[in-house]
SETORNU-916395 format. One line per 4 residues: their letters; for each residue y, x, z of N, C-alpha, C. Coordinates in nm, 4 decimals, decimal comma. Example, Ala and Ser with C-alpha at 12.3 -4.5 7.8 and 13.67 -1.06 7.14 Angstrom:
2
AS	-0,5690/1,3190/0,7800/-0,4500/1,2300/0,7800/-0,3300/1,3200/0,7800; -0,2250/1,2850/0,7080/-0,1060/1,3670/0,7140/0,0030/1,2900/0,7870
//
This chain:
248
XXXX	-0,1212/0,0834/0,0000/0,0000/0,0000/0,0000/0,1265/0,0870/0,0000; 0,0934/0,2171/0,1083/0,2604/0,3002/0,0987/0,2237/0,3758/-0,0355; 0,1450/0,3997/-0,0971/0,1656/0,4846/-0,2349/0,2148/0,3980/-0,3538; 0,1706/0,2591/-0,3372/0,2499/0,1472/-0,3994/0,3893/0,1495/-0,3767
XXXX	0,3866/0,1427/-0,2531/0,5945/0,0748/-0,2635/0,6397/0,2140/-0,2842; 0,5773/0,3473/-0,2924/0,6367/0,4515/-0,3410/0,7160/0,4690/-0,4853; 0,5218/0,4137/-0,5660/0,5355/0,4115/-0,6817/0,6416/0,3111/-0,7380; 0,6423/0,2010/-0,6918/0,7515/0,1081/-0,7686/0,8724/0,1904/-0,7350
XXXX	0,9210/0,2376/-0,6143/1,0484/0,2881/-0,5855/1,1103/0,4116/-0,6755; 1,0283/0,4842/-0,6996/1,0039/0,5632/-0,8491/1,0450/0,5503/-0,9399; 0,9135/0,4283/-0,9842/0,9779/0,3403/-1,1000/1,1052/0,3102/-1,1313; 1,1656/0,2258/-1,0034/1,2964/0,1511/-0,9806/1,3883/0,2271/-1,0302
XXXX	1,4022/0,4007/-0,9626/1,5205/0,4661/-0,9723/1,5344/0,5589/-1,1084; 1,4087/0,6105/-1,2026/1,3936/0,5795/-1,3177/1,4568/0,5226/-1,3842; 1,4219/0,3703/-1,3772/1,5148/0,2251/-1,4258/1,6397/0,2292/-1,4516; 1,6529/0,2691/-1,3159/1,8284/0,3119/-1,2710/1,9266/0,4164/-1,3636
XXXX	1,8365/0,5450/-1,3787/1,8560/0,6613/-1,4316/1,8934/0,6389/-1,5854; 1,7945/0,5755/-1,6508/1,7951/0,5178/-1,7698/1,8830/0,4580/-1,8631; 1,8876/0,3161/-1,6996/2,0319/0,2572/-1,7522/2,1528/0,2823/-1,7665; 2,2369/0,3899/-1,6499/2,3397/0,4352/-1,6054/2,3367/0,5244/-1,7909
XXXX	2,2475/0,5767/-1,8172/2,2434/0,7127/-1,9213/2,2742/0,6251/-2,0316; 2,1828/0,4837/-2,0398/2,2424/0,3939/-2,1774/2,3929/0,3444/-2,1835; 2,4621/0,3325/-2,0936/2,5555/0,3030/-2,0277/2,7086/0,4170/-2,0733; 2,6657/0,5115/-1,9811/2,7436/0,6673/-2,0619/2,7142/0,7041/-2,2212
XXXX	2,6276/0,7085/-2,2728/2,6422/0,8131/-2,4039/2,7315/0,6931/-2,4720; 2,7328/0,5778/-2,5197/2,8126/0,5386/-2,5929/2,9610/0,5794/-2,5792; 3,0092/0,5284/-2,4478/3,1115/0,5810/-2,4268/3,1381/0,6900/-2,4432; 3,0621/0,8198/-2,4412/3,0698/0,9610/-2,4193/3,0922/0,9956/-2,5910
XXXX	3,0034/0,8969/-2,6351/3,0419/0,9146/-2,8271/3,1454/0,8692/-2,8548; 3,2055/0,7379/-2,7887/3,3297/0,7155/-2,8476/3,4089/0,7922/-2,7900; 3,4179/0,8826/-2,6641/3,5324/0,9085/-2,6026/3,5287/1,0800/-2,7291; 3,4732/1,1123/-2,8005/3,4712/1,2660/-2,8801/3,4836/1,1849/-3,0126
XXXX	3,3667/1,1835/-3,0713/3,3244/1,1863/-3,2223/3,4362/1,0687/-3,2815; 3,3951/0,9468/-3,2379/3,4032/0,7991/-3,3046/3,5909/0,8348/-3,2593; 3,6530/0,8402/-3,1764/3,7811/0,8442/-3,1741/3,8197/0,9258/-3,2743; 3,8092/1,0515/-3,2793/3,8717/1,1411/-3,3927/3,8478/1,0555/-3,5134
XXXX	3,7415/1,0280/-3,5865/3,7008/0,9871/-3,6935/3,7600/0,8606/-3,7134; 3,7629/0,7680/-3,5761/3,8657/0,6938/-3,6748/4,0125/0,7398/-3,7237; 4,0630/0,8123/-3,6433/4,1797/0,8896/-3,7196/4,3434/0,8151/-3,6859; 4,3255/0,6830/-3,6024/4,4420/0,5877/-3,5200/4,4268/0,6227/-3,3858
XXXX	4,3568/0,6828/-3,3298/4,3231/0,7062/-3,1742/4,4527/0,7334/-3,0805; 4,4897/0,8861/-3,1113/4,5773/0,9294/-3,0073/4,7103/0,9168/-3,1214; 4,7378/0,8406/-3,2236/4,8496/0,7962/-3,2622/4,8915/0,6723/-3,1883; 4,8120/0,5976/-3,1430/4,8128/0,4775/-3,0630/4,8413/0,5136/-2,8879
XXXX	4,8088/0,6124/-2,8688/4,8295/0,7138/-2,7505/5,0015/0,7650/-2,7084; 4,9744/0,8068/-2,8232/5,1001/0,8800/-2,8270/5,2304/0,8750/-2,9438; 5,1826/0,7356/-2,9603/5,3124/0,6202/-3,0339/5,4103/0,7329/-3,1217; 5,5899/0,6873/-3,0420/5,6647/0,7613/-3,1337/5,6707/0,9226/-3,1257
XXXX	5,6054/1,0191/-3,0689/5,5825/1,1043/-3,0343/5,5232/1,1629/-3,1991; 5,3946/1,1239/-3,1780/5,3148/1,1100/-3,2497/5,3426/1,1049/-3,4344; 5,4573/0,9490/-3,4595/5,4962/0,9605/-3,5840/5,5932/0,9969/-3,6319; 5,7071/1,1274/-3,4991/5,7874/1,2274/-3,5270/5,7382/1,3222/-3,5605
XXXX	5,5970/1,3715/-3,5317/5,5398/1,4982/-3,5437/5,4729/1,4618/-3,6944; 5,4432/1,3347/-3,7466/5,4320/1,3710/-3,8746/5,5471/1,3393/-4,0007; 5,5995/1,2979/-3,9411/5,7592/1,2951/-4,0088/5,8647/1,4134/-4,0117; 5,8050/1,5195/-3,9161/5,8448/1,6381/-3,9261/5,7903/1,7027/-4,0627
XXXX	5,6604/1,6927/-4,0322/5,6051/1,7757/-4,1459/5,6101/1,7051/-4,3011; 5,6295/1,5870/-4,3206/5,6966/1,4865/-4,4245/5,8252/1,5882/-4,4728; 5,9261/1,5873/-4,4110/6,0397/1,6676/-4,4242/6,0243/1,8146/-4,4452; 5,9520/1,8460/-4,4185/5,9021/1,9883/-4,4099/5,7561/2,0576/-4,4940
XXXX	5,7346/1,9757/-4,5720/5,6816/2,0420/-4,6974/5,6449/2,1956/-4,7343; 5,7630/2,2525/-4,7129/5,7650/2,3862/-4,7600/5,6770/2,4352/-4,6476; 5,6071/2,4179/-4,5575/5,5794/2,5019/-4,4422/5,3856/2,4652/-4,4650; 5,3702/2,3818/-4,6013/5,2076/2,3326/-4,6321/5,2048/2,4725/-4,7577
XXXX	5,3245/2,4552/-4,7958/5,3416/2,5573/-4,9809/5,3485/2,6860/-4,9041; 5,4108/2,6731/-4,8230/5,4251/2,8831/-4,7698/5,3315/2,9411/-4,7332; 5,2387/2,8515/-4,6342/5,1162/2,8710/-4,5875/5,0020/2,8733/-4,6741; 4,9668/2,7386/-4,8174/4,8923/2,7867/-4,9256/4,9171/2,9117/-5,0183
XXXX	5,0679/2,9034/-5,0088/5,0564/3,0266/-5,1206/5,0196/3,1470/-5,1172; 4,9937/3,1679/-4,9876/4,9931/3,3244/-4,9043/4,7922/3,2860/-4,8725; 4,7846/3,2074/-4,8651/4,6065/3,2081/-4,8929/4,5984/3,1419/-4,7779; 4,6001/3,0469/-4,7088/4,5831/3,0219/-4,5670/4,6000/2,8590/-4,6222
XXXX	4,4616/2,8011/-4,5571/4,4360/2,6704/-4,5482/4,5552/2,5798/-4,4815; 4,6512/2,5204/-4,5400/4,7653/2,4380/-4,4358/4,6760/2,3790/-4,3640; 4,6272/2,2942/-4,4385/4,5402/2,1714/-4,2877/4,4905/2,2622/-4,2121; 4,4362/2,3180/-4,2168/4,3440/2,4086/-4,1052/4,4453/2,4649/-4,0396
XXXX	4,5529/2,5019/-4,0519/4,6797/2,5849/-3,9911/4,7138/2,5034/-3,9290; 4,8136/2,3941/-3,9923/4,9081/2,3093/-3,8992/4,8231/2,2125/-3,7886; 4,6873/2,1971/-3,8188/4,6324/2,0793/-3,7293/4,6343/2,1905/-3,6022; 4,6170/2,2727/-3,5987/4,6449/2,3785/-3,4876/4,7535/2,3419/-3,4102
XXXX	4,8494/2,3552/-3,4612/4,9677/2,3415/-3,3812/5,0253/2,2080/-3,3937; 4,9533/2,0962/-3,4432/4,9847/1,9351/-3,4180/5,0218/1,9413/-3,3022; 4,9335/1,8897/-3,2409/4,9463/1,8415/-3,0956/5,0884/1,9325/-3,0239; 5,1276/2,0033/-3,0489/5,2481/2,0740/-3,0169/5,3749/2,0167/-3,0861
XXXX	5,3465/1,9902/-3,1928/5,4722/1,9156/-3,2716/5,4781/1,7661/-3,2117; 5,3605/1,7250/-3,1253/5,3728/1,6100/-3,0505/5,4443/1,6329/-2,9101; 5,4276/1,7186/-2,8492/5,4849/1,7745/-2,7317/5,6335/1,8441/-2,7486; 5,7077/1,8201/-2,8371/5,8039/1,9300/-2,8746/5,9310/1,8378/-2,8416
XXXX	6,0424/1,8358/-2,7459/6,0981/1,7532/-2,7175/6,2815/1,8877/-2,7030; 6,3514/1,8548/-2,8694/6,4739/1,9242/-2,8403/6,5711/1,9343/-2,7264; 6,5874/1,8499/-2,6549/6,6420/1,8019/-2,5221/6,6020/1,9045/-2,4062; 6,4666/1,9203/-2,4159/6,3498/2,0205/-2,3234/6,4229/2,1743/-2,3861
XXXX	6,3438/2,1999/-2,5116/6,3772/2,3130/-2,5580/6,5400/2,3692/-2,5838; 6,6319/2,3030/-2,5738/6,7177/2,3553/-2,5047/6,7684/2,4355/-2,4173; 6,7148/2,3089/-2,2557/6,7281/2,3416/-2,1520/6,6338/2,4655/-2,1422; 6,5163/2,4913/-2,1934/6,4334/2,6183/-2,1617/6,5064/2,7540/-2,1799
XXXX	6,5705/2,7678/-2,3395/6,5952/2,8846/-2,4166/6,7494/2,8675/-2,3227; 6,8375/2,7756/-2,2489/6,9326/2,8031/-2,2193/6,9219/2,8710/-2,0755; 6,8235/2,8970/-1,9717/6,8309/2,9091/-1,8347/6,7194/3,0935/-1,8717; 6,5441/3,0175/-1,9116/6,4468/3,1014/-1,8979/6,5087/3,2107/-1,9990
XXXX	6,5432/3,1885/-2,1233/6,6038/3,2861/-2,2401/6,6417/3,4102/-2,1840; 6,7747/3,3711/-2,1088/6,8385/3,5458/-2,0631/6,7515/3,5569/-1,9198; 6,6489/3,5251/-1,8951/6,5731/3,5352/-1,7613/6,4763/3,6436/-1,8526; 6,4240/3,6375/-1,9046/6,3198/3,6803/-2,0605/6,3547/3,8082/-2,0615
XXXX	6,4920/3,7811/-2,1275/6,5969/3,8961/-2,2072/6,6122/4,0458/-2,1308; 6,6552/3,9546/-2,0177/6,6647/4,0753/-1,9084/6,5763/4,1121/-1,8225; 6,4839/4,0676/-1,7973/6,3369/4,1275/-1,7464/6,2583/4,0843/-1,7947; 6,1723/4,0715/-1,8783/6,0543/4,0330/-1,9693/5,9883/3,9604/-1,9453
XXXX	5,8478/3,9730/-1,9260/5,7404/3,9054/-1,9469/5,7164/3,8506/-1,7856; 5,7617/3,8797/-1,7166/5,7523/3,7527/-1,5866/5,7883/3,6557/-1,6053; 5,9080/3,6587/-1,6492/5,9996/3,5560/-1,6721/5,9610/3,4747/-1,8251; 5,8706/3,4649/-1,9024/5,8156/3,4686/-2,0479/5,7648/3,3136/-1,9984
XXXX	5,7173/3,2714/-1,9143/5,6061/3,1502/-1,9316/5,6816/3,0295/-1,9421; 5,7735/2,9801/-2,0738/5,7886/2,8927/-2,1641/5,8075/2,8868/-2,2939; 5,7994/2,7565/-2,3222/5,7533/2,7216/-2,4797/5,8780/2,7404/-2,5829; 5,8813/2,7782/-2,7134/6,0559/2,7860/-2,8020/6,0016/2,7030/-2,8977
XXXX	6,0443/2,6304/-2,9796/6,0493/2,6023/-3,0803/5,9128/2,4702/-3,1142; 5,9487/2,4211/-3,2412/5,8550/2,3051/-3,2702/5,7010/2,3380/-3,2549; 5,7141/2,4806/-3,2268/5,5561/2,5145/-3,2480/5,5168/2,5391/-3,0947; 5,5657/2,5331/-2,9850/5,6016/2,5727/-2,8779/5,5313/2,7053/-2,8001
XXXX	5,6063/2,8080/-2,8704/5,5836/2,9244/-2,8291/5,6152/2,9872/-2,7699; 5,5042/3,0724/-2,6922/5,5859/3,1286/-2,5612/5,6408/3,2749/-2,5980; 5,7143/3,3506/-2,5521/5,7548/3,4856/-2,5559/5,6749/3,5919/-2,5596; 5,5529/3,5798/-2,4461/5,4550/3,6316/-2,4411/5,3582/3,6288/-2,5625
XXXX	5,2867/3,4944/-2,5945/5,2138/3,5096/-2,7081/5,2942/3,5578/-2,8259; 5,4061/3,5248/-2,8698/5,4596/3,6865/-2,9853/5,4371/3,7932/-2,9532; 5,4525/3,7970/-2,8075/5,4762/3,9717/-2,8203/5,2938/4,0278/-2,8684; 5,2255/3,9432/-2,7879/5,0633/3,9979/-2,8194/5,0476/3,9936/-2,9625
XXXX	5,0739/3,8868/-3,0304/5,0577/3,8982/-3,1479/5,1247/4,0141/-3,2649; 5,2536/4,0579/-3,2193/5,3376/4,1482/-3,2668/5,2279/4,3130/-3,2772; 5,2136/4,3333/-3,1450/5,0903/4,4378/-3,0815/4,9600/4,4262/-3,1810; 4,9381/4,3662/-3,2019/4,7851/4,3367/-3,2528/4,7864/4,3341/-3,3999
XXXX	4,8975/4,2847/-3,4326/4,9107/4,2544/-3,5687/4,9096/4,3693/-3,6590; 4,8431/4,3474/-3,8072/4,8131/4,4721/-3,8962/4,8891/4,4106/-4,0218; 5,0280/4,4957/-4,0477/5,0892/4,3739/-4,1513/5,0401/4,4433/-4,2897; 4,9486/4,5311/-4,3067/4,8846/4,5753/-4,4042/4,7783/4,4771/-4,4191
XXXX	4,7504/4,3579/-4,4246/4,6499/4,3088/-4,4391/4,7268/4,1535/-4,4641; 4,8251/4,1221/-4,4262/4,8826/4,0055/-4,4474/5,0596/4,0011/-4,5389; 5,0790/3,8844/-4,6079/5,1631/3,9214/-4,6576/5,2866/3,9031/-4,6182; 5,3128/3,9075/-4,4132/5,3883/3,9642/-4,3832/5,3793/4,0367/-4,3886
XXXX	5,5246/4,1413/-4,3805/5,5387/4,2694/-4,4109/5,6460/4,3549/-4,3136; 5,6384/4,3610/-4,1880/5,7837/4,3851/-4,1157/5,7063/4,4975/-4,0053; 5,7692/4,5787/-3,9379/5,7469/4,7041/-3,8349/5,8242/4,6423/-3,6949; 5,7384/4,6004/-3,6489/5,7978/4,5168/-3,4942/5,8099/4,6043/-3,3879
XXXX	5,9349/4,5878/-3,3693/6,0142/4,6715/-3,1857/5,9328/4,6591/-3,1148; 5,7767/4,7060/-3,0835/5,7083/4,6748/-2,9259/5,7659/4,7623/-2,8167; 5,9123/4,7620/-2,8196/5,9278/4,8749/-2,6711/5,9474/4,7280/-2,5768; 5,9755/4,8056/-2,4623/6,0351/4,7120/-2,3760/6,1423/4,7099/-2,3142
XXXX	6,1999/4,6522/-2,3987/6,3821/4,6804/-2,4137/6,4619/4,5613/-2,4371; 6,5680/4,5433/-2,3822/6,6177/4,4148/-2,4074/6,7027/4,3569/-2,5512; 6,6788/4,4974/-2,6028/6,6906/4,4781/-2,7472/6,6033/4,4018/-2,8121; 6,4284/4,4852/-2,8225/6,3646/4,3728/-2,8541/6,3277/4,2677/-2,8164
XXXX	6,3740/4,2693/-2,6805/6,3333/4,0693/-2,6581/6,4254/4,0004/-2,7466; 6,5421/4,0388/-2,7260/6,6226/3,9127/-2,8394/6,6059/3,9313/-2,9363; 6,5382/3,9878/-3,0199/6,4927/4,0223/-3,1764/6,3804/3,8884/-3,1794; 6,3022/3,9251/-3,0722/6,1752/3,8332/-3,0082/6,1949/3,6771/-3,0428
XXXX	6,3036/3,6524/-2,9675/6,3202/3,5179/-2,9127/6,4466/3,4449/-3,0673; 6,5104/3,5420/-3,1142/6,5435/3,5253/-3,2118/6,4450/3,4661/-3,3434; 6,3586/3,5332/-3,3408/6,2379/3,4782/-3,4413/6,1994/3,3934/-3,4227; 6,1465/3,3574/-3,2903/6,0861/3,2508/-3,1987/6,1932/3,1224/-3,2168
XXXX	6,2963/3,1544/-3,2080/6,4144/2,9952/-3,2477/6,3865/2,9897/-3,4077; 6,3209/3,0781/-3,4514/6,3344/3,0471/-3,6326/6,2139/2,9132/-3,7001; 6,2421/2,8232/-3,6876/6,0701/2,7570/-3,7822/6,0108/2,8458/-3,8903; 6,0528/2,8971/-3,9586/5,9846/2,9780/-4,0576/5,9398/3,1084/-4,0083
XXXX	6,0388/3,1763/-3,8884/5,9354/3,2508/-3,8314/5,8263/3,2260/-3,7357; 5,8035/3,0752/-3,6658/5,7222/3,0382/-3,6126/5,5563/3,0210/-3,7229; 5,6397/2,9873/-3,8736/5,5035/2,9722/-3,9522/5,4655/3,0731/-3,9406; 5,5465/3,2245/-3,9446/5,4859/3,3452/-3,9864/5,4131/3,3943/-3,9001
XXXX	5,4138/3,3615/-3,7320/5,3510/3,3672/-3,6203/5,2425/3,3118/-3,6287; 5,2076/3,2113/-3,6915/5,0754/3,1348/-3,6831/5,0168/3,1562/-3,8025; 5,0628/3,1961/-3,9036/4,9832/3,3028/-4,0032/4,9223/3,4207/-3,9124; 5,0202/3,4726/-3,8463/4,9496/3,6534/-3,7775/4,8515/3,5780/-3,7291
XXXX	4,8904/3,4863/-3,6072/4,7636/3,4484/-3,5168/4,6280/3,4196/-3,6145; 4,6209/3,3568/-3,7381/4,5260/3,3323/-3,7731/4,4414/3,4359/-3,8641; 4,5582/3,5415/-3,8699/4,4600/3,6907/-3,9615/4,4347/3,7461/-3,8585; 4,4504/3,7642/-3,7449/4,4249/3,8539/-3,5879/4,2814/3,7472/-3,5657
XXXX	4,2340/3,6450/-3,5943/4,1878/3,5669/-3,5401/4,0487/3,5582/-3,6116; 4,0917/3,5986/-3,8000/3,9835/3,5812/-3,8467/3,9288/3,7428/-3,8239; 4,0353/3,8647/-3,8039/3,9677/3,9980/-3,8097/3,8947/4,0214/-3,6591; 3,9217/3,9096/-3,6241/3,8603/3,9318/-3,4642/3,7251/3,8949/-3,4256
XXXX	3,6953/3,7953/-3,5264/3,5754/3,7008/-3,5049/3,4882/3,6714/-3,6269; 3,5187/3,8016/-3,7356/3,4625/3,7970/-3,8437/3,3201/3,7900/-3,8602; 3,2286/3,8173/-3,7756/3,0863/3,8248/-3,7500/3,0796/3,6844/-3,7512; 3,1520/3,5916/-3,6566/3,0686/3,4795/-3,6763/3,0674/3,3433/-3,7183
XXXX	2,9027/3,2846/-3,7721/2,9213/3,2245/-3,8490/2,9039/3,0771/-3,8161; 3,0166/3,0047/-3,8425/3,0443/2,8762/-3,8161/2,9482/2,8068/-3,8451; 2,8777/2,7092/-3,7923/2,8028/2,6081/-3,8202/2,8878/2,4905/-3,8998; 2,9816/2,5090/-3,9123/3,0934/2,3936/-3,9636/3,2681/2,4310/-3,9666
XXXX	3,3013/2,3736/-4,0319/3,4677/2,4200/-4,0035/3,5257/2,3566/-3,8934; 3,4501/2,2595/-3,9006/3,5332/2,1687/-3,7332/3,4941/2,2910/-3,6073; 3,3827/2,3168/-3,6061/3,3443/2,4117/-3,4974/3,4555/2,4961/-3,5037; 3,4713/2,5934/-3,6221/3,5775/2,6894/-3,6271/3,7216/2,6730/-3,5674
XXXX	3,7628/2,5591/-3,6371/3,9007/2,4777/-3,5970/3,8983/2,4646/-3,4591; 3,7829/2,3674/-3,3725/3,8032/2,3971/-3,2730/3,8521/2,4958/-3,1275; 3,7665/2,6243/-3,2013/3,7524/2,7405/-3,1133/3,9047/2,7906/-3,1475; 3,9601/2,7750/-3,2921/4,0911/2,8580/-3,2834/4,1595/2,7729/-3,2503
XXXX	4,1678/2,6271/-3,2086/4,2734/2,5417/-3,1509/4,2480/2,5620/-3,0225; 4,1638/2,6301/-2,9274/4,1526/2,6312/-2,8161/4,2248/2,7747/-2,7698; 4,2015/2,8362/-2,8726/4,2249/2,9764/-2,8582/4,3871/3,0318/-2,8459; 4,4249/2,8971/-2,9843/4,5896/2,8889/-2,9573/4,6555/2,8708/-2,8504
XXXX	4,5789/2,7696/-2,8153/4,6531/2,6382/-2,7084/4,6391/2,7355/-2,5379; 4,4850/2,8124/-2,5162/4,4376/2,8943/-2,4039/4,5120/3,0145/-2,3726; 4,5179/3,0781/-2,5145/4,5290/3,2487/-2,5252/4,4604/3,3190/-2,5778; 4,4510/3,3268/-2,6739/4,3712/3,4085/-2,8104/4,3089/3,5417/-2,7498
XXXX	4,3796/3,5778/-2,6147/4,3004/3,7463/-2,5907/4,1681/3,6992/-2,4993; 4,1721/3,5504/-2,4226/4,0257/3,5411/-2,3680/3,9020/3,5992/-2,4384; 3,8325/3,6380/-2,3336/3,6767/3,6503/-2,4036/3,6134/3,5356/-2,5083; 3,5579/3,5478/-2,5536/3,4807/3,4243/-2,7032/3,4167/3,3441/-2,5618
XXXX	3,3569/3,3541/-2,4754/3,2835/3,2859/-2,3738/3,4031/3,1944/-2,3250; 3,4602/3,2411/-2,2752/3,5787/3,1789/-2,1889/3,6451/3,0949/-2,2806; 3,6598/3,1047/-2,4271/3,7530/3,0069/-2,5274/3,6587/2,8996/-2,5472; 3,5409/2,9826/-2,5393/3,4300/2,8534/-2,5400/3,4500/2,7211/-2,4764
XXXX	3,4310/2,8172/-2,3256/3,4729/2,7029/-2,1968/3,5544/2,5980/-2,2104; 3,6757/2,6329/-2,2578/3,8003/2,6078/-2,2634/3,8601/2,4490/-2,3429; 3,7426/2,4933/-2,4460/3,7073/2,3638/-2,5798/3,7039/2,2509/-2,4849; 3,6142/2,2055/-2,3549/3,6009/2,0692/-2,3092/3,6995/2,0793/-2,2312
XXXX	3,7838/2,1189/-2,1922/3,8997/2,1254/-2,0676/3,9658/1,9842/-2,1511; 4,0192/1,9021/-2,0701/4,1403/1,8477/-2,1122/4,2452/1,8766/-1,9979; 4,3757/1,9356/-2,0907/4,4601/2,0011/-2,0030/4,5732/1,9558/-2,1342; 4,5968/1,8481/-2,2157/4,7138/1,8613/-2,2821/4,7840/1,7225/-2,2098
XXXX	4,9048/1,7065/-2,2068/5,0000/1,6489/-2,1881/5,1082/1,6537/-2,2176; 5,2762/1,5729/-2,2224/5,3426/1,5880/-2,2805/5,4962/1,5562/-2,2215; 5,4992/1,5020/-2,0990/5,5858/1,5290/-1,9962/5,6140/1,6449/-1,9709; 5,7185/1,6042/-1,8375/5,7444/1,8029/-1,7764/5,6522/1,7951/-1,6747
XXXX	5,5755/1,6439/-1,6412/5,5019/1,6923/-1,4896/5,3866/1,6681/-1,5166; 5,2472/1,7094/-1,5422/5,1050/1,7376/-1,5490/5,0906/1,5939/-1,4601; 5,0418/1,5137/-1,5583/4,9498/1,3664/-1,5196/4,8493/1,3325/-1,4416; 4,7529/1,2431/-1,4024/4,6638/1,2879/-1,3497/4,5278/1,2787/-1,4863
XXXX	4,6090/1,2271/-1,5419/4,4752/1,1935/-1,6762/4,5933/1,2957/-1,7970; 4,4859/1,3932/-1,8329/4,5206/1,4355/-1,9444/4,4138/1,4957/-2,0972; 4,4457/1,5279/-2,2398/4,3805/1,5370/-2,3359/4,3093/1,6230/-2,3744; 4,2333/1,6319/-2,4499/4,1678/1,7495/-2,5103/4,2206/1,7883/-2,5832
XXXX	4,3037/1,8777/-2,6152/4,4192/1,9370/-2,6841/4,2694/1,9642/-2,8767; 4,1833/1,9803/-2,8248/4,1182/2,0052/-2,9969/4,0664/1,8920/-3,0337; 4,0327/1,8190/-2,9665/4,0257/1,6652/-3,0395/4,1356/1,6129/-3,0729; 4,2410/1,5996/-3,0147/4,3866/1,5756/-3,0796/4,3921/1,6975/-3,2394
XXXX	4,3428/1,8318/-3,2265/4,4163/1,8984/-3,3387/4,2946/1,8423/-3,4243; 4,1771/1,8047/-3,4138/4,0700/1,7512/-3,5137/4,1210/1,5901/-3,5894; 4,1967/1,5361/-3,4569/4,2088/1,3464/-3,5306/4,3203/1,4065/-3,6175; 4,4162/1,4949/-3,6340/4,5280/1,4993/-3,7405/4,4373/1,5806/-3,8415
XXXX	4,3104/1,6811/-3,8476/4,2688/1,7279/-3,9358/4,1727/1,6538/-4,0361; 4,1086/1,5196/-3,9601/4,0653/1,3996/-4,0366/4,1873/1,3517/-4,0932; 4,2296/1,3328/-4,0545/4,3815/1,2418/-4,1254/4,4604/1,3382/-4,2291; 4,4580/1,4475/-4,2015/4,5417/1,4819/-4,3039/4,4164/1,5028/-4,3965
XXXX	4,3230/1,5167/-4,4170/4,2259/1,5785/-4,5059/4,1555/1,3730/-4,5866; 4,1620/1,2947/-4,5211/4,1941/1,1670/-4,5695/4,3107/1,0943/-4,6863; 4,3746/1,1544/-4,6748/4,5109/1,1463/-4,6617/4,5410/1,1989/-4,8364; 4,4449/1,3423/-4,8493/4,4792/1,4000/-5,0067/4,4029/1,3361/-5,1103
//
């Protein structure tokens, strides 16, 4: 009799196990795959935000032609830095480049941890990229000030207020990115996209393990104060890479 009411109790929580699991994966599919793919998800999320950041790039054309002509996939580029053209608020970036700027200028990289421009870049990630960068291999072509001098920070931050030098930044990032990780081989381009939208959004010098990690974090938001619910910054750069790739 007690190996009976064992066995049903077994059974029961089994049952339990089962159901709770039929219960989650749908949701767990719609909350990844089925959202991106429909391609209205976090436009519905993130309303007028959302259809400034593609009304930017409507107006801004030349920044799909600069990026093809030089050999570099636009969609694959700009869906990178979407979700940033969603977060990009002139009012903000102002106030940043007007207080943190000469904080920057005059002592560096402590003072570095905010965003410039539509692409929202920090001081710091130029400068790594500047360092790293091989302009023999891309068709930028320029010899960058790496001292640490307050000369070149405002050379820095000067570029950094430029949109066209922000494209040219996310060109480097993405030839530093492919000479970095040239061994390996994508199971898919979404995979790829992912890891370098994480890589953008994280810090491109993490270990490949750690950018890994990084992919399920949701840590995007778009206030000045961290929510208690926030996004997956590469499923956001994937629903604009369905959409724009829909779209041609």
């Amino acid at each position: 009799m007690k190996q009976s009411l064992l066995a049903t109790r077994k059974n029961y929580n089994i049952g339990l196990i089962v159901f709770f699991i039929s219960i989650l994966l749908p949701f767990e599919s719609f909350g990844q795959k089925d959202q991106i793919k429909e391609g209205a998800y976090y436009q519905k999320i993130f309303q007028g935000r959302y259809d400034d950041a593609l009304q930017f790039l409507d107006d801004n054309s030349w920044i799909s032609d600069s990026l093809e002509k030089n050999g570099i996939d636009p969609n694959f580029a700009i869906a990178i830095i979407f979700p940033e053209l969603i977060r990009y608020s002139s009012i903000k970036d102002k106030m940043e480049l007007g207080g943190l700027l000469t904080l920057y200028v005059q002592y560096g990289e402590k003072y570095a941890d905010f965003s410039v421009g539509r692409f929202q870049m920090k001081p710091t990630f130029a400068e790594l990229l500047e360092k790293d960068f091989n302009s023999k291999h891309s068709y930028i072509k320029i010899k960058f000030n790496n001292s640490n001098t307050i000369e070149a920070r405002i050379e820095r931050i000067k570029r950094l207020s430029d949109i066209k030098w922000q494209v040219n930044y996310l060109a480097m990032f993405l030839n530093i990115m492919d000479t970095r990780y040239s061994e390996i081989r994508w199971e898919s381009q979404e995979e790829k996209l992912r890891f370098y939208a994480t890589a953008y959004n994280s810090g491109y010098k993490l270990s490949k393990e750690k950018i890994k990690q990084h992919i399920c974090y949701n840590m995007f938001y778009t206030g000045l104060v961290k929510p208690d619910s926030c996004y997956n910054y590469a499923d956001i750069v994937l629903d604009y890479f369905y959409k724009s790739k829909a779209s041609k």
